[in-house]
C-alpha positions as CSV (number, residue, x, y, z in Angstrom):
1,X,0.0,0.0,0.0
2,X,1.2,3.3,-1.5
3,X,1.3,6.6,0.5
4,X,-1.6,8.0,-1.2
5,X,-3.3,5.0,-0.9
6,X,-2.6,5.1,2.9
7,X,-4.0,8.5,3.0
8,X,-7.0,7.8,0.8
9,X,-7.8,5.0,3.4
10,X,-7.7,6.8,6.4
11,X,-9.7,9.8,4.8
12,X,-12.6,7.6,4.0
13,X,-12.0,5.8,7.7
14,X,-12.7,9.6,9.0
15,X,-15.6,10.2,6.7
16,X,-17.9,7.1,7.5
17,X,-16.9,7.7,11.6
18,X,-15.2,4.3,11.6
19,X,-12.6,4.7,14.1
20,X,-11.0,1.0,13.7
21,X,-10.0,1.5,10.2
22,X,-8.3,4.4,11.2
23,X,-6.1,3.1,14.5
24,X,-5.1,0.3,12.0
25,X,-3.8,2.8,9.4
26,X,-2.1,4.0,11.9
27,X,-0.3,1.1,13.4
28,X,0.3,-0.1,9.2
29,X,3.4,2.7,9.5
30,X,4.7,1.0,12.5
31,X,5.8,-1.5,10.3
32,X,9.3,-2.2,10.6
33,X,12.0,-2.8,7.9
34,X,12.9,-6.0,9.1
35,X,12.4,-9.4,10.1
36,X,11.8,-9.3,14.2
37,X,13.7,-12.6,14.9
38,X,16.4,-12.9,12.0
39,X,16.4,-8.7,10.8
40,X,16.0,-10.2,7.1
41,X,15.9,-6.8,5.4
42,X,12.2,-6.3,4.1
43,X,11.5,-4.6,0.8
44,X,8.2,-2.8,1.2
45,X,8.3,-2.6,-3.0
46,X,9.2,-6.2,-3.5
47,X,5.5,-7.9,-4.6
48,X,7.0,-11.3,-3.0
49,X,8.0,-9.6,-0.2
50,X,4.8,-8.1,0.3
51,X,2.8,-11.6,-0.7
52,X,4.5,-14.1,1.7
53,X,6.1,-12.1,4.9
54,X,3.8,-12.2,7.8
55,X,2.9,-9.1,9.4
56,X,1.4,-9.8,13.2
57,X,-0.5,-6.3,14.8
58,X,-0.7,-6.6,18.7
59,X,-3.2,-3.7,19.3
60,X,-3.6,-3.7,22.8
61,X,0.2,-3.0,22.6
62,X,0.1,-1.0,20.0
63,X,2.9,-3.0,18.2
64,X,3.4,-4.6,14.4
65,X,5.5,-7.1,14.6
66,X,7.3,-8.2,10.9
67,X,8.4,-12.3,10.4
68,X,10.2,-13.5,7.0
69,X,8.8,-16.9,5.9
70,X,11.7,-19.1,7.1
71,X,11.6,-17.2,10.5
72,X,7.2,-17.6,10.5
73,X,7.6,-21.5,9.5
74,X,9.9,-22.5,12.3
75,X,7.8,-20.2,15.0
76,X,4.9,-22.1,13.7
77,X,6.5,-25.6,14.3
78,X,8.0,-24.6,17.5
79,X,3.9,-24.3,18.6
80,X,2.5,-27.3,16.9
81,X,5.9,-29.3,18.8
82,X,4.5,-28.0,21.7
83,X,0.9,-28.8,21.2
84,X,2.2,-32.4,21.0
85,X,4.5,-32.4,23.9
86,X,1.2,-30.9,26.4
87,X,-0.9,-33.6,24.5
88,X,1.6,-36.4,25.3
89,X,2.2,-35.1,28.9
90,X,-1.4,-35.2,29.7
91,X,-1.8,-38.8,28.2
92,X,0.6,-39.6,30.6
93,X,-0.8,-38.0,33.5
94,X,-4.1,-40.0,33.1
């Protein structure tokens, strides 16, 4: 998303009164220029870039948090390994 499409965006968010729209335009240029585990430089003009990075908004810390798909894959394996490990303690405990 473009500057003036940024702007455009949080222009209509004023006119209709919706608030939301607004806050999260806001937090959108909190986003960071790299990766938050590995600091993989991010290319906000890359299209691939764009297209596979994840970007996590924490709102109630008013945080965006940026992850590079390597980085996103093994923080999403490191939870399902956990999953399994609680799963196979409580199996155990019964």
């Amino acid at each position: 998303m473009n500057r003036k499409q940024r702007r455009e965006a949080q222009s209509q968010a004023r006119k209709s009164g919706n608030t939301d729209i607004e806050e999260k335009m806001k937090l959108f240029s909190k986003l960071s220029n790299k990766c938050r585990a590995c600091h993989a430089p991010f290319d906000k003009t890359n299209i691939d870039h764009l297209s596979d990075w994840m970007v996590i908004v924490r709102e109630d810390k008013k945080k965006v948090n940026l992850y590079c798909p390597p980085c996103w894959e093994s923080a999403k394996q490191a939870v399902e390994d956990l999953k399994k490990m609680s799963e196979n303690d409580e199996e155990n405990d019964q």
